[in-house]
ROPALUM-829963 format. One record per residue (C-alpha): residue number from 1; y, z, x. Coordinates in nm, 3 decimals. Layout:
// ROPALUM-829963
[rec NUM [Y Z X]]
...
This chain:
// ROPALUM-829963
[rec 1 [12.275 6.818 -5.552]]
[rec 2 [12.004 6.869 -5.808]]
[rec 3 [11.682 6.860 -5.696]]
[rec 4 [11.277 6.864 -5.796]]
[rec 5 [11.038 6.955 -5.557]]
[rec 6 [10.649 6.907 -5.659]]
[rec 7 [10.367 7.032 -5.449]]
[rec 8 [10.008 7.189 -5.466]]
[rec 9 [9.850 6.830 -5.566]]
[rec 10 [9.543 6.697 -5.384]]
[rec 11 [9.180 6.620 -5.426]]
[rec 12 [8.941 6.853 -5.599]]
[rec 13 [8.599 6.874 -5.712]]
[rec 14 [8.519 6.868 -6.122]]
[rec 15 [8.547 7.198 -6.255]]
[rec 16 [8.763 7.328 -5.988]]
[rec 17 [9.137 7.475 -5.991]]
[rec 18 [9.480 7.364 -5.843]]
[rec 19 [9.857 7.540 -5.866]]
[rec 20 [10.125 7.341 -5.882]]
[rec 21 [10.475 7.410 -5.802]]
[rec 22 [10.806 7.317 -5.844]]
[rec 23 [11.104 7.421 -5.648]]
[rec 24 [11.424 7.370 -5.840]]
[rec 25 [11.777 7.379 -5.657]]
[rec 26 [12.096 7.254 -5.742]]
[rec 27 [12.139 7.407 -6.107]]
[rec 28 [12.137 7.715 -6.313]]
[rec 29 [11.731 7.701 -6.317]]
[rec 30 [11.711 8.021 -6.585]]
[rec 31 [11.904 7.796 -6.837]]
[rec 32 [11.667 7.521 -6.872]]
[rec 33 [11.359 7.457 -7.020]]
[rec 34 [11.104 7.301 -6.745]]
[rec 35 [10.787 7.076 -6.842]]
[rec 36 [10.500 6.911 -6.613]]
[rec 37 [10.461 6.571 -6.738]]
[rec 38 [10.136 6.351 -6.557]]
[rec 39 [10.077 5.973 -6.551]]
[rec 40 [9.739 5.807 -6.514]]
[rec 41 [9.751 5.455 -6.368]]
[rec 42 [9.815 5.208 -6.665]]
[rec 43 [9.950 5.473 -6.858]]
[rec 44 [10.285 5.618 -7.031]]
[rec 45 [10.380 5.938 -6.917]]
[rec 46 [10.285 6.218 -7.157]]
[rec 47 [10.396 6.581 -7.188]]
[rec 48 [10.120 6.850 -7.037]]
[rec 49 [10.310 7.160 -7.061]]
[rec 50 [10.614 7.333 -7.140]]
[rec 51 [10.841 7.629 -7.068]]
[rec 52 [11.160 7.745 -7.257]]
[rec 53 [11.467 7.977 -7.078]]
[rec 54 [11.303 8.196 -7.309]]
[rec 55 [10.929 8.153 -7.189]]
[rec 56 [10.762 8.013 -7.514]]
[rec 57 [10.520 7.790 -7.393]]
[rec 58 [10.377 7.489 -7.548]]
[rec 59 [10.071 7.265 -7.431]]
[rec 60 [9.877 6.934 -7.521]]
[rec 61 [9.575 6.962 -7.663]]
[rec 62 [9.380 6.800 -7.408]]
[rec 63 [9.486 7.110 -7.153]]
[rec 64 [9.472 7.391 -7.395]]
[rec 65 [9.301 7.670 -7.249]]
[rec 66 [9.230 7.538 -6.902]]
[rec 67 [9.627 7.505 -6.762]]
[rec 68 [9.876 7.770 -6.747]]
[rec 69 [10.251 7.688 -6.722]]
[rec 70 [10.446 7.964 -6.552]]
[rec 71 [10.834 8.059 -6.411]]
[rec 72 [10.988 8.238 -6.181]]
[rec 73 [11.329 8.243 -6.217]]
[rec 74 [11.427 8.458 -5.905]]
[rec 75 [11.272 8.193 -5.700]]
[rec 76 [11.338 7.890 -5.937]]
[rec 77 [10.985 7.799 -5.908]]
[rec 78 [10.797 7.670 -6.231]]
[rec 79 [10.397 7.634 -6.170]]
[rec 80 [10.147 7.461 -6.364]]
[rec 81 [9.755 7.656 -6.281]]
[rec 82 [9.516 7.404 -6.385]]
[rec 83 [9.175 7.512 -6.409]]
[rec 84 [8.815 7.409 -6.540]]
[rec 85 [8.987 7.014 -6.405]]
[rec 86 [8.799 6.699 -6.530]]
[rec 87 [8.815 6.392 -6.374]]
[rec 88 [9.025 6.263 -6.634]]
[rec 89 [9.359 6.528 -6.543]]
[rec 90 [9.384 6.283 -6.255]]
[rec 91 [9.723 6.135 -6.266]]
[rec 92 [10.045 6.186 -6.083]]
[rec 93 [10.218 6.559 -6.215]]
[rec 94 [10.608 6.541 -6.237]]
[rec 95 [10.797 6.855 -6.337]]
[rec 96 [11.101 6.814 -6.542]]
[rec 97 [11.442 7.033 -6.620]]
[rec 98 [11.631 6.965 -6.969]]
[rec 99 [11.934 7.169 -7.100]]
[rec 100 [11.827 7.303 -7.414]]
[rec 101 [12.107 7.144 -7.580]]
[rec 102 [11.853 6.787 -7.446]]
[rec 103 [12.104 6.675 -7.175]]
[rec 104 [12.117 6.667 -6.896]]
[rec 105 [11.729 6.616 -6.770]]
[rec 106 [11.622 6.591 -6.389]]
[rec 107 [11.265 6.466 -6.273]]
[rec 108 [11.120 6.546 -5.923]]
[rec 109 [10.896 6.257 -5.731]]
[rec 110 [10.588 6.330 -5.873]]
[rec 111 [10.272 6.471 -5.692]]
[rec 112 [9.954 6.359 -5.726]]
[rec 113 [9.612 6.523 -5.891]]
[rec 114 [9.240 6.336 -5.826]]
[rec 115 [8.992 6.501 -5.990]]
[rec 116 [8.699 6.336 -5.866]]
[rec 117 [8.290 6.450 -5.694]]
């Protein structure tokens, strides 16, 4: 059984720093690419960061330089370190798995990020 686990999410001050992780199971983890994806209330769900097999990364603009995206394949963990957070990251953080070949694609439940004073 395939599954996402998300965690690390919380409350934190403006300017300060959260990991988040995701615990894969179920599938060959090293074979896929993994991506964080958030949602703000009212909102679609937009693409934050992203991680080939091959660990080219890729990130939006609005989290260039202040989140990381990171794997570890021996524990079939991808992270997301989000630093420098504005109160405007809040949203609910879902991490992703897609075959390179774009199917199949598994979500976890989400976990959720308030950036607020």
């Amino acid at each position: 059984q395939v599954q996402l686990v998300e965690s690390g999410g919380g409350l934190v001050q403006p300017g300060g720093s959260l990991r988040l992780s995701c615990a894969a199971s179920g599938f060959t983890f090293s074979g896929y690419d993994m991506r964080w994806y958030r949602q703000a209330p009212g909102k679609e769900r937009v693409l934050v960061a992203a991680i080939t097999s091959g660990i080219s990364t890729n990130y939006a603009d609005s989290v260039k330089g202040r989140f990381t995206i990171s794997r570890d394949n021996a524990k079939n963990t991808v992270y997301l370190q989000m630093n420098s957070l504005k109160p405007e990251d809040t949203a609910s953080y879902y991490c992703n798995a897609i075959n390179p070949t774009g199917w199949p694609t598994y979500w976890g439940q989400g976990t959720q990020v308030t950036v607020s004073s």
